[in-house]
VOGU-3710 file (C-alpha; in Angstrom, 3 decimals, decimal comma):
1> xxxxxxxxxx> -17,078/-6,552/40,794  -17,966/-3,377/42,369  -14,850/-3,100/44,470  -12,728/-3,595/41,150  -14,810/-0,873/39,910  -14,026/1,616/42,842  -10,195/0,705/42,683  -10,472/1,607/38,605  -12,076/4,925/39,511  -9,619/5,745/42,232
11> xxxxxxxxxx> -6,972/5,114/39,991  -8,175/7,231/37,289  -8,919/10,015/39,480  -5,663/9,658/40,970  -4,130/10,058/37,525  -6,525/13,330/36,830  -4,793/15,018/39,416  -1,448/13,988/38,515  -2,257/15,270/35,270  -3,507/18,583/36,249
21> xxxxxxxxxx> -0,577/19,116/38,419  -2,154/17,897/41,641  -0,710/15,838/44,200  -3,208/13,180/45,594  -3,862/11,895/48,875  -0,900/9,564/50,223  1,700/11,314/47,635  4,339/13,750/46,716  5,957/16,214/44,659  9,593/16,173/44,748
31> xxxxxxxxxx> 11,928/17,347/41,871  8,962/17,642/39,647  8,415/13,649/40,581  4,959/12,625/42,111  5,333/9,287/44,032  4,098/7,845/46,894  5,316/8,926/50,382  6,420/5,817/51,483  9,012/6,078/48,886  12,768/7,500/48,490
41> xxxxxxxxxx> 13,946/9,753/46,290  17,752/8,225/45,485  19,820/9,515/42,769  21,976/7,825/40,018  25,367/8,418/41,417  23,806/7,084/45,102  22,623/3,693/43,466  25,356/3,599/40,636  28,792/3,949/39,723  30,512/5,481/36,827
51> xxxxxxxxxx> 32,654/3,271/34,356  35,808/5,281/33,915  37,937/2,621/32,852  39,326/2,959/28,788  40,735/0,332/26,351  43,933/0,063/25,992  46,495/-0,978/23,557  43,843/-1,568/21,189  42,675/-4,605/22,691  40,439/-6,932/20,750
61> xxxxxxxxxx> 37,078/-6,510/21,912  33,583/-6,098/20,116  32,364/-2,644/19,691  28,715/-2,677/21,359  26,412/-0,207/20,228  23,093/1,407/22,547  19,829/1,148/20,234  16,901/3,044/20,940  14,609/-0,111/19,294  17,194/-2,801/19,980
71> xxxxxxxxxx> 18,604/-1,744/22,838  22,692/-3,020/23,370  23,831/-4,955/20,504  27,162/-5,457/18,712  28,080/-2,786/16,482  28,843/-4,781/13,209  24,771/-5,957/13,397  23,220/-2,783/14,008  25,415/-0,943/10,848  25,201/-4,411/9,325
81> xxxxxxxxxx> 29,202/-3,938/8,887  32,024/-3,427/10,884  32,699/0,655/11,643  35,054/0,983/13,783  38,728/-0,315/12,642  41,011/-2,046/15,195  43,578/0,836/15,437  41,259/3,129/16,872  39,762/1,445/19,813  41,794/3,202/22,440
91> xxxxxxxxxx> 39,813/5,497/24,837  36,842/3,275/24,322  35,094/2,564/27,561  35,485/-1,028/28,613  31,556/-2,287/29,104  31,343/-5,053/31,223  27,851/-7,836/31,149  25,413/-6,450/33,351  26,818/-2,706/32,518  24,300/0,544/31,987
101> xxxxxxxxxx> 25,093/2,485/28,972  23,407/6,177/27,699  23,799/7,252/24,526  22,720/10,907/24,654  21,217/10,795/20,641  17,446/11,562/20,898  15,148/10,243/18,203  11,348/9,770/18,687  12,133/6,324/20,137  14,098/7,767/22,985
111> xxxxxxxxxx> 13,114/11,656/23,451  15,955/11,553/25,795  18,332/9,393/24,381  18,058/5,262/25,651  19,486/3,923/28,421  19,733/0,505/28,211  21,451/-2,968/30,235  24,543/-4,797/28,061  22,398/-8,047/28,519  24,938/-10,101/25,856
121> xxxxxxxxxx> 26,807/-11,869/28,209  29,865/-10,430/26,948  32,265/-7,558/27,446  32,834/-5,512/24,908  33,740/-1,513/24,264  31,854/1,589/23,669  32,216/5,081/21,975  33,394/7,670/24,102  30,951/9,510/23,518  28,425/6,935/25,538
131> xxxxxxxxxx> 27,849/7,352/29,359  28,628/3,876/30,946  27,110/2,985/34,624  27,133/0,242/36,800  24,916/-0,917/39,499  26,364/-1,097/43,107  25,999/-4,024/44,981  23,050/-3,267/47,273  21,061/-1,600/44,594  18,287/-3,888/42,934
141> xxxxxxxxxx> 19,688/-3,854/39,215  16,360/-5,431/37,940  14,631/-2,089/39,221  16,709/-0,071/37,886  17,003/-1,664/34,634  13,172/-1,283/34,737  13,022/2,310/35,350  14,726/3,641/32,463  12,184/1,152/30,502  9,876/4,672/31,244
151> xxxxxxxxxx> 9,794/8,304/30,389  9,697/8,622/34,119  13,577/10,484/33,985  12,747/12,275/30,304  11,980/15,378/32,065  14,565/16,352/34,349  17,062/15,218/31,263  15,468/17,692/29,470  15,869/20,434/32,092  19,417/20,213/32,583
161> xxxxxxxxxx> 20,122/19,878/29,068  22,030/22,229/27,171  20,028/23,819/25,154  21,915/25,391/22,682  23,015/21,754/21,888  22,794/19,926/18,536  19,381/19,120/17,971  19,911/15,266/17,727  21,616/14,763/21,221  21,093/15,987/24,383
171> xxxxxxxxxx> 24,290/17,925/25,906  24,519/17,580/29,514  27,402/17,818/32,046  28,163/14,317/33,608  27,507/16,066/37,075  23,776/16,744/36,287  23,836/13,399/34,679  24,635/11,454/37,821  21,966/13,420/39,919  19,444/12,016/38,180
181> xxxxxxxxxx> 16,621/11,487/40,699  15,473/8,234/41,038  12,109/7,151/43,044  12,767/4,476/45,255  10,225/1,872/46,594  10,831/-0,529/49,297  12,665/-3,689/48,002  9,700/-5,935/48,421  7,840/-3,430/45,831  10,909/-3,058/43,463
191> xxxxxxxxxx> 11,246/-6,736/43,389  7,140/-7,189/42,598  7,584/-4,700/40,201  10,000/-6,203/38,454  8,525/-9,520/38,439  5,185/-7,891/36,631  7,112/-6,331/33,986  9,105/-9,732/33,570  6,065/-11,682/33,070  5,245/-8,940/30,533
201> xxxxxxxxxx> 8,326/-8,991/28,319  8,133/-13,630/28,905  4,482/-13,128/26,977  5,684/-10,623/24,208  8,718/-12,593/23,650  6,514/-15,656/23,335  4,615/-14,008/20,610  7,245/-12,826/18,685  8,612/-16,852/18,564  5,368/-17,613/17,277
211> xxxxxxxxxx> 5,465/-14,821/14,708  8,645/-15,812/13,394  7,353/-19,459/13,126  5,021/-18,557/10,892  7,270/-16,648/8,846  9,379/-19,562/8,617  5,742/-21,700/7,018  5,322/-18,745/4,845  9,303/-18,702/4,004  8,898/-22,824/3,653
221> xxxxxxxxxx> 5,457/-22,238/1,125  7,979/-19,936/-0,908  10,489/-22,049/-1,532  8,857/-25,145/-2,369  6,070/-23,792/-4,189  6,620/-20,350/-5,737  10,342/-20,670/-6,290  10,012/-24,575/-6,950  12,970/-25,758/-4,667  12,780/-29,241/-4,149
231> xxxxxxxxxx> 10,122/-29,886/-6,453  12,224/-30,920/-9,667  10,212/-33,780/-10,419  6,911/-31,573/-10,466  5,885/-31,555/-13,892  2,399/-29,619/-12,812  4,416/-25,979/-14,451  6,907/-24,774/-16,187  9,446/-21,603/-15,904  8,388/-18,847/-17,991
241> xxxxxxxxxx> 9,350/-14,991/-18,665  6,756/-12,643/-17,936  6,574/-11,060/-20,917  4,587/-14,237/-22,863  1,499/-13,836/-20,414  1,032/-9,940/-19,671  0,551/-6,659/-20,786  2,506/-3,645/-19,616  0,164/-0,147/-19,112  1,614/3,152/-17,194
251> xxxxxxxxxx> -0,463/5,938/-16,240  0,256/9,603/-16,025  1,218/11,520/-13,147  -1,034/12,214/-10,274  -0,186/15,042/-8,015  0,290/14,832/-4,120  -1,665/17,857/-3,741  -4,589/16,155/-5,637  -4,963/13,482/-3,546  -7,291/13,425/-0,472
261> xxxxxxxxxx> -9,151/11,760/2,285  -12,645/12,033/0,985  -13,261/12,789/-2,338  -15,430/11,251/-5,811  -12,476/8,561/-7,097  -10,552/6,347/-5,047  -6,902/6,584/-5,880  -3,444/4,861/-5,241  -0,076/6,996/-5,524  3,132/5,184/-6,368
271> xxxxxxxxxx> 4,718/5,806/-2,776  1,853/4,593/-1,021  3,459/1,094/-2,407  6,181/1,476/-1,170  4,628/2,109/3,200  0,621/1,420/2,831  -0,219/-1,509/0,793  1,336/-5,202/0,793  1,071/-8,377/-1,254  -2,757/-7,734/-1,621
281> xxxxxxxxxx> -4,659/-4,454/-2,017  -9,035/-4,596/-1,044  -9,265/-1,449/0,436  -8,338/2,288/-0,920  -7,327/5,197/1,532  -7,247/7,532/-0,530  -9,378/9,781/-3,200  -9,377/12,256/-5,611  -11,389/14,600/-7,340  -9,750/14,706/-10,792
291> xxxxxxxxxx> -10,563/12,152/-13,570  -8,559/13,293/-16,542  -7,891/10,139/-18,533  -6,142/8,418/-15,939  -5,470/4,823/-16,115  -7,911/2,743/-14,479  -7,214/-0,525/-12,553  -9,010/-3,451/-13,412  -9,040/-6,910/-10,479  -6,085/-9,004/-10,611
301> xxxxxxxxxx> -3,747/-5,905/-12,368  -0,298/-6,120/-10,582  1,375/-2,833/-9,153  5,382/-1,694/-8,844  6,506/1,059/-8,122  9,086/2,249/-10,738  11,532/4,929/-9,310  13,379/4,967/-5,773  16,029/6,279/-4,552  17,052/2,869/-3,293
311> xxxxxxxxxx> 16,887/-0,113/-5,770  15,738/-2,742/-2,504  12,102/-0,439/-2,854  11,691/-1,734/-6,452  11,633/-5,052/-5,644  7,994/-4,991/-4,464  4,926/-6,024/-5,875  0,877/-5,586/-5,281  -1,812/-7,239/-6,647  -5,463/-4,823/-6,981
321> xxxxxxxxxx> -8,276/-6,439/-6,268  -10,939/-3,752/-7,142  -12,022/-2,579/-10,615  -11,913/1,424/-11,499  -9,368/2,665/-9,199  -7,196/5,651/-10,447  -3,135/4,445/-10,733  -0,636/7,474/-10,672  2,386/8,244/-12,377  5,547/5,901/-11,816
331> xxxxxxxxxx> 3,298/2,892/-10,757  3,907/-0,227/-13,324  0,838/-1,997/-14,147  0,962/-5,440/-15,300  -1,998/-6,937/-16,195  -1,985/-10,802/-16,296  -3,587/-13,035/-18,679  -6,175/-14,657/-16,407  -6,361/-17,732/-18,067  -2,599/-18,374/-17,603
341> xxxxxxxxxx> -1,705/-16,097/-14,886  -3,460/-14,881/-11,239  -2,212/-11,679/-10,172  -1,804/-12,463/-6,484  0,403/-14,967/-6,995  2,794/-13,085/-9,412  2,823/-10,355/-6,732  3,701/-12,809/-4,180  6,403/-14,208/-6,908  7,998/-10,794/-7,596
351> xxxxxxxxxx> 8,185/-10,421/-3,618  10,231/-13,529/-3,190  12,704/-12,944/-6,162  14,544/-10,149/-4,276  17,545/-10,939/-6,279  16,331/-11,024/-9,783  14,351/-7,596/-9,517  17,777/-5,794/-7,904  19,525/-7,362/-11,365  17,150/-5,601/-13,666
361> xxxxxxxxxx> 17,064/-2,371/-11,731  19,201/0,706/-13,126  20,657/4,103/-12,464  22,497/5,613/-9,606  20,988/8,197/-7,797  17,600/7,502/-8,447  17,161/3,660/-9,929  13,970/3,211/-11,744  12,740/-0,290/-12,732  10,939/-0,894/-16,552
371> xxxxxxxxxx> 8,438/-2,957/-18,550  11,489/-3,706/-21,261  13,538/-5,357/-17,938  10,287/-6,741/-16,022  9,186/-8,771/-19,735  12,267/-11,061/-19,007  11,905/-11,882/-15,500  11,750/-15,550/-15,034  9,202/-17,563/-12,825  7,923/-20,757/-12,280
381> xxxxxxxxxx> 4,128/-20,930/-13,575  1,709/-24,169/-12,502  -1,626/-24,174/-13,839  -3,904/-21,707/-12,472  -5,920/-24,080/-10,100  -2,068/-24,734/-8,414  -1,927/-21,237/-8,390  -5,029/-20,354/-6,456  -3,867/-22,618/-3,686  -0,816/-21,371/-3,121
391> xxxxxxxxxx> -2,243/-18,062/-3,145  -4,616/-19,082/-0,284  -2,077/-20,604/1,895  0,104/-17,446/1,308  -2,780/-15,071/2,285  -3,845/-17,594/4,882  0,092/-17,115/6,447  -0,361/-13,306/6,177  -3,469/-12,819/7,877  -2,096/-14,867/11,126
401> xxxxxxxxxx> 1,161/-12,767/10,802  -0,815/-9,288/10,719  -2,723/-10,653/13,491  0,195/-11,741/15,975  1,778/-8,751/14,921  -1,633/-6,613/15,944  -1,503/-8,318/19,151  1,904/-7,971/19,545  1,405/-4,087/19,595  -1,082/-4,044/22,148
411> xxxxxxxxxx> 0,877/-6,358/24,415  3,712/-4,055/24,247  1,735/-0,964/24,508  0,340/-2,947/27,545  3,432/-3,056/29,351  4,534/-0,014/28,151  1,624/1,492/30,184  2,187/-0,918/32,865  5,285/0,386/33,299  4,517/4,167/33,163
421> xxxxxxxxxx> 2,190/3,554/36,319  4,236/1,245/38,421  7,497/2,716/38,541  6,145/6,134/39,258  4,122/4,562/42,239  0,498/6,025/40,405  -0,531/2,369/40,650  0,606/0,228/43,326  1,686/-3,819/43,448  -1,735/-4,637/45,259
431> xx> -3,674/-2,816/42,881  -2,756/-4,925/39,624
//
């Protein structure tokens, strides 16, 4: 215990001085890098060679695309359409499986625009305006692949920038480019390292199968129970329109500038329904001061949002579980009769009829969503007992999802920081 101990202290102080500018014991400082002496200092061009070679004749190939979040995919899923017509494919650069490509656009994903492995399997072509790479033989492509998974390289992009460029891209002359510098490690090391980080991505891809097999029992629990699929002999409900077993209330307008962190009256603005709250609200964020004949929220009311400027936004739905909370301007409030009707499961109803919201939506610019349309939306209503269980499973669902998906986080930021500290050489193989 001590010894792991020392070897966490030596490692912090070893970043201290990294971060103060320092170079520790048994390191260097070379092109603004600090890695360990025992290391090379390679650049792109030396490990990698540049993909020069351009479609032709319009050939038939899939467009691939370099997400910062995604990382390659094919064009047609990332715009969810097809861009990029077939006469205009020539002087696209042919990327071949295993291919590096850098698309220069910075965002706050990729600070230096991402550079990322075509992992498909496939060949396919890529804008011009991308830089394609590809390893050479004797260079460890699993390392490399790895290293641009850091920040490591952000800075020296950022130096030989252009910096009169636009301010979504990164302008830089493909000679700079290619002299990236690259710390090298010996190819036991590189080969370790990329083994960690493997073992890494094998347990965050594990959780996010498990997260999407729960959102397949939560999809299931829809289906069969709040949209009544495959339940056409149930004779526990019946379809109703909303209209017979609520009342419609809107409140007046409460300012942005009105609303704070701390204050007498806890509060819920219309957009915060839109990015803060989901199926269920139990706790308020935020407060206000005023209390001029606002409308206040009573357990089990049901919240929408009625104005967006796309109508997909309207087709949301929470359910308040607290008494006396202020409700802003351009929030619908539907209050359910409780002896027909619980709230959180007509939230979790409205959320699953996408389709039926987006037909009662209207305008174009701004589309806007009302209590005349929302009276004659259609749902299947069991008795209320019926309806607490299927709340319960539903919530049950929700609370393992936001759990995997909290875990999920930290696994990522895990290797994220793993990643950081290995491929710079600040932490070593033997110290993990």
């Amino acid at each position: 215990m001590t010894v792991l101990m020392n070897k966490k202290q030596e490692i912090k102080n070893r970043i201290d001085l990294i971060n103060k500018g320092e170079v520790p014991a048994g390191y260097k400082n070379s092109w603004g890098y600090v890695y360990p002496e025992e290391w090379d200092l390679s650049t792109l061009n030396s490990l990698c060679s540049k993909v020069q070679k351009k479609n032709k004749d319009n050939a038939q190939l899939q467009v691939l695309t370099n997400s910062a979040t995604k990382g390659v995919i094919l064009q047609e899923e990332y715009f969810d359409r097809e861009i990029v017509n077939n006469e205009n494919t020539d002087g696209y650069y042919i990327v071949e499986a295993g291919d590096f490509m850098y698309n220069p656009r910075i965002s706050a994903a990729a600070p230096a625009g991402p550079i990322n492995r075509n992992n498909l399997g496939i060949s396919g072509i890529a804008s011009p305006l991308y830089s394609i790479f590809r390893a050479k033989q004797t260079t460890n492509t699993n390392f490399i692949e790895r290293y641009f998974e850091s920040s490591f390289w952000h800075g020296y992009m950022k130096r030989v920038s252009n910096q009169g460029a636009r301010h979504d891209r990164l302008n830089l002359l493909d000679e700079d480019f290619y002299k990236m510098p690259i710390p090298q490690p010996k190819v036991e090391e590189q080969e370790k390292i990329a083994e960690i980080l493997s073992c890494c991505d094998k347990v965050i891809e594990l959780k996010e199968k498990t997260i999407e097999e729960k959102y397949k029992i939560k999809n299931l629990i829809i289906q069969n129970e709040l949209k009544h699929i495959n339940c056409n002999n149930d004779v526990s409900g019946k379809y109703i329109k909303l209209g017979t077993c609520v009342k419609f209330y809107k409140s007046k307008e409460l300012p942005k500038e009105k609303i704070i962190n701390n204050g007498v009256y806890p509060c819920i603005h219309y957009g915060q329904l839109f990015r803060v709250y989901g199926s269920q609200i139990k706790n308020i964020i935020s407060y206000t001061n005023e209390n001029d004949e606002y409308f206040m929220s009573q357990e089990g009311d049901v919240l929408m949002p009625t104005s967006d400027v796309t109508p997909t936004g309207l087709a949301t739905a929470s359910c308040i579980n607290l008494d006396n909370v202020i409700l802003g301007g351009d929030i619908l409030i539907i209050r359910p009769n409780k002896k027909m009707l619980n709230g959180n499961y007509l939230s979790y109803v409205i959320a699953s009829e996408r389709k039926q919201i987006l037909k009662l939506v209207t305008g174009v610019t701004v589309y806007h969503i009302y209590s005349s349309d929302m009276k004659n939306f259609k749902f299947w209503l069991p008795n209320i007992k019926k309806q607490e269980n299927i709340v319960n499973k539903l919530s049950q669902c929700d609370k393992e999802i936001e759990l995997l998906k909290q875990e999920l986080e930290q696994y990522k930021q895990l290797k994220k920081s793993l990643s950081q500290l290995l491929l710079t050489g600040i932490v070593r193989v033997n110290e993990v």
